[in-house]
VOGU-3710 file (C-alpha; in Angstrom, 3 decimals, decimal comma):
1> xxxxxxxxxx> 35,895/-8,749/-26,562  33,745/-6,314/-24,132  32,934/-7,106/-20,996  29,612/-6,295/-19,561  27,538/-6,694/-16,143  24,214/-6,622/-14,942  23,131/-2,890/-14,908  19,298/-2,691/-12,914  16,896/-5,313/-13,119  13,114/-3,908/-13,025
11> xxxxxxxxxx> 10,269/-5,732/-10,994  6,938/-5,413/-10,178  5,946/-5,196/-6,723  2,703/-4,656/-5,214  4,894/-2,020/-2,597  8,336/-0,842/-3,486  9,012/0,860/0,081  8,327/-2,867/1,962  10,714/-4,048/-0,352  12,891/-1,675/-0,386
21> xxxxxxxxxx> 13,321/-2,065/3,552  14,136/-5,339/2,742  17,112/-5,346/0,613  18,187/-2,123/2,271  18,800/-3,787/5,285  19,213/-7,531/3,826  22,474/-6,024/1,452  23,625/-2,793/2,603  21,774/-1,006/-0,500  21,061/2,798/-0,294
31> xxxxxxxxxx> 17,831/4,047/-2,322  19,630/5,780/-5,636  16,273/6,946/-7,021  12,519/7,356/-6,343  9,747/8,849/-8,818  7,286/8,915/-11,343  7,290/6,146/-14,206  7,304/7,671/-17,726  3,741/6,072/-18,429  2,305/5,245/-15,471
41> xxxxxxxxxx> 3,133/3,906/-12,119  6,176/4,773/-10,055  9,671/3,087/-9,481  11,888/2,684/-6,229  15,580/2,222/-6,887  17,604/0,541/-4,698  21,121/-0,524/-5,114  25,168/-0,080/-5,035  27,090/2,007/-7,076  26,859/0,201/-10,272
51> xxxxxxxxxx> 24,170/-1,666/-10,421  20,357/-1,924/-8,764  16,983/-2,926/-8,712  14,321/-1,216/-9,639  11,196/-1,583/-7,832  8,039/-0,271/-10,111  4,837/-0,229/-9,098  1,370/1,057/-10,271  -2,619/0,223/-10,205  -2,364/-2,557/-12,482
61> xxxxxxxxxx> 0,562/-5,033/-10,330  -1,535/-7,635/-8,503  0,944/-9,854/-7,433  0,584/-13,173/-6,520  3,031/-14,357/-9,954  3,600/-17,377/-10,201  7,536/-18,823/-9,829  9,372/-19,415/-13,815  6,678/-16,790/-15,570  9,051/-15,692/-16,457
71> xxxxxxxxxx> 12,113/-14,873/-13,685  13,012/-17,596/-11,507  15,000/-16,271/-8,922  17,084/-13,318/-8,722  20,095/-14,041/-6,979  22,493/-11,989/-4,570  25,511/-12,352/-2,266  26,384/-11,749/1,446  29,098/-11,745/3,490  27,256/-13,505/6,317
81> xxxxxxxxxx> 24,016/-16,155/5,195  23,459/-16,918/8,660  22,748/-12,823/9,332  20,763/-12,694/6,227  19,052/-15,182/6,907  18,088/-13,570/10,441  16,809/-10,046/8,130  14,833/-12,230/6,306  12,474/-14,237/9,078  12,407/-10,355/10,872
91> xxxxxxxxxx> 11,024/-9,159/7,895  8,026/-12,078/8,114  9,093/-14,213/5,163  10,088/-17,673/5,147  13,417/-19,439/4,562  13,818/-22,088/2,663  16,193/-24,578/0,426  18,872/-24,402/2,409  21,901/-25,820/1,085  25,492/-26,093/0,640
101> xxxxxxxxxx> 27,408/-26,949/-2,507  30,055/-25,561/-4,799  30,314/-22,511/-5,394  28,946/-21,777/-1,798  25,920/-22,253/1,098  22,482/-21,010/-0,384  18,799/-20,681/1,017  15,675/-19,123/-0,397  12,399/-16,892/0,039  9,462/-15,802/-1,674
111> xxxxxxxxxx> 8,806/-11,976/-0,830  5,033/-10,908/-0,738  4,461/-10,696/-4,384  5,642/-14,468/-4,885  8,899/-13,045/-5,819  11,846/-15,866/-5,758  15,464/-14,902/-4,080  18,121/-16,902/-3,572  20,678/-15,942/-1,076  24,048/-17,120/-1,194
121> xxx> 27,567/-16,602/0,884  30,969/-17,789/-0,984  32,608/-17,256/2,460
//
């Protein structure tokens, strides 16, 4: 059977470059791409190699969603929570959820759009 992963996911935002800053610094992403949208709008990439997220923008992206319409969280891993953690509260959001089960220690944030992240370390 073939095997596939997680290629770009693509958000609204109501400003890619804050965000951008953010997981930049929060996962050790470089920006891949930046430009024009094919309708309207425009789109920050940010990412590794393989994969990435794509932050579009545009006149119409309000913000303020509301959490499980229809994401829930988007999820990444880090190396070290407790420094995440740190990148997170510089960059003025809040922490929250902490916890620590199988398959490893967690906590959560909402970003400025009402965004939901989860954070974990398997370390």
């Amino acid at each position: 059977m073939a095997k596939g992963r997680l290629e770009h996911a693509n958000i609204s935002v109501t400003d890619p470059e804050r965000s951008a800053a953010l997981l930049t610094e929060l996962l050790g992403w470089e920006e891949r791409w930046r430009g024009p949208s094919l309708k309207y709008g425009r789109s920050v990439h940010i990412g590794a190699e393989h994969d990435y997220i794509a932050l579009y923008t545009g006149d119409h992206v309000k913000g303020e969603f509301a959490k499980g319409q229809p994401l829930n969280h988007i999820a990444f891993t880090v190396d070290d929570l407790d420094a995440a953690e740190k990148i997170v509260a510089e960059h003025g959001l809040e922490p929250f959820g902490h916890d620590d089960y199988e398959p490893g220690r967690r906590f959560y944030f909402f970003d400025w759009d009402g965004i939901e992240f989860e954070v974990i370390s398997y370390e």
